[in-house]
C-alpha positions in Angstrom: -6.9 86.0 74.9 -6.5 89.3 75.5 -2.7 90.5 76.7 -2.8 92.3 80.5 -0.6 95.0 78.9 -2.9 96.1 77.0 -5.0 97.1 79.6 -9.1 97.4 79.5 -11.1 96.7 75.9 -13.5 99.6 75.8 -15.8 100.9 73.3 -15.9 104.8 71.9 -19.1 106.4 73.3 -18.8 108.8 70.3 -17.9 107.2 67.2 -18.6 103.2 68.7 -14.9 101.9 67.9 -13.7 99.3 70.0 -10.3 99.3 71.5 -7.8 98.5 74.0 -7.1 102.0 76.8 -3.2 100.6 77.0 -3.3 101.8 80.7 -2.9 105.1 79.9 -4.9 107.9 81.4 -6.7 110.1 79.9 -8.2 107.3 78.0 -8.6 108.5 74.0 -10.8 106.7 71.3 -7.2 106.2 68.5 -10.5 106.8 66.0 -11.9 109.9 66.7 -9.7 111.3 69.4 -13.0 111.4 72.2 -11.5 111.6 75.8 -13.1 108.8 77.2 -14.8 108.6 81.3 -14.2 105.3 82.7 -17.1 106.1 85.2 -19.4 106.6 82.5 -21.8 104.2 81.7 -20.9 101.8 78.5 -25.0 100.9 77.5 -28.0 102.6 77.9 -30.4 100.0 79.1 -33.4 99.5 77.3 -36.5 99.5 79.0 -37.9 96.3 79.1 -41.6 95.5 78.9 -42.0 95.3 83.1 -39.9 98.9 82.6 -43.1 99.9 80.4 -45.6 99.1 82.0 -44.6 100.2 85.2 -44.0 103.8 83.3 -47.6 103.4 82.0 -48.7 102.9 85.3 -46.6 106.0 87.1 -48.1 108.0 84.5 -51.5 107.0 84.6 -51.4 107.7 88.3 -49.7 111.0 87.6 -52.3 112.4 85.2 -55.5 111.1 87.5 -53.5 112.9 90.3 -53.5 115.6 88.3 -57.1 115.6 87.3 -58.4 115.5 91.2 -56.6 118.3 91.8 -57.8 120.5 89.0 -61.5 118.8 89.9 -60.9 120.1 93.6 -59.9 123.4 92.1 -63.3 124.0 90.4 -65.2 122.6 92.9 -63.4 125.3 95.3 -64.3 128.2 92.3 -68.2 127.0 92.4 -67.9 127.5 95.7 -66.7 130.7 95.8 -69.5 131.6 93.5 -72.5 129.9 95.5 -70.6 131.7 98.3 -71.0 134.9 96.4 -74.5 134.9 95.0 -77.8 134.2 97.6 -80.0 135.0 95.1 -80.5 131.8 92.7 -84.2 132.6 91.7 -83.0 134.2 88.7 -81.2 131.4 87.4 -84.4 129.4 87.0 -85.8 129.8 83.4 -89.3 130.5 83.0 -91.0 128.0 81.0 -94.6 128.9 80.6 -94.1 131.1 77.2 -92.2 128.1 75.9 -95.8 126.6 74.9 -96.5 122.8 74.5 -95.0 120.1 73.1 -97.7 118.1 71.8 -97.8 119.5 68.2 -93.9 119.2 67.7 -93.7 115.8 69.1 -96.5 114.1 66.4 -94.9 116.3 63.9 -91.6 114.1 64.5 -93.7 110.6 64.8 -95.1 110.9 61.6 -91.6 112.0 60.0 -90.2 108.6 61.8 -93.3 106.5 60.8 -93.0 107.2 57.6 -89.1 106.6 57.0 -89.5 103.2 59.1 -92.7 102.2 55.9 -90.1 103.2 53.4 -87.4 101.1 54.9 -89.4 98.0 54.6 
């Protein structure tokens, strides 16, 4: 058992050497010579897996916060564009000199008719 006049056992935050303060104040690590703060915290406590997933969750919340804000944004920047343009005719692509599809689409039948005879 420990002796009362030796005071507190207490560990070096710097160098991890374990030792008795010998009530004396400032406390010093007799290793490295560290001035030690008795109000300081001796372990840095692990998160544990409830710690974890409660992080996970905090930031999972935090980025979907995030991501309705900067869908708000945009939805306030097409806004301000409808806002600005009343004349949307335009936009709309004419597609009668596109021609027909008919051609290209038996085109690609017979290309996938005749890899699926190969196949088997």
């Amino acid at each position: 058992m420990a002796k009362p006049e030796w005071g507190t056992k207490r560990t070096c935050l710097s160098c991890s050497a374990r030792f008795y303060d010998m009530l004396r104040s400032p406390i010093t690590c007799p290793k490295c010579g560290t001035t030690l703060d008795p109000e300081a915290p001796f372990k840095v406590k692990r998160p544990t897996a409830a710690d974890k997933s409660r992080l996970a969750a905090e930031k999972k919340a935090a980025a979907a916060a995030l991501l309705v804000d900067d869908v708000a944004d945009d939805e306030d920047d097409v806004a301000d564009v409808d806002d600005n343009d009343e004349d949307d005719s335009g936009l709309i692509e004419d597609a009668s000199d596109l021609g027909e599809d008919d051609d290209d689409m038996a085109e690609v039948m017979e290309h996938v008719d005749g890899d699926l005879e190969d196949e088997v």
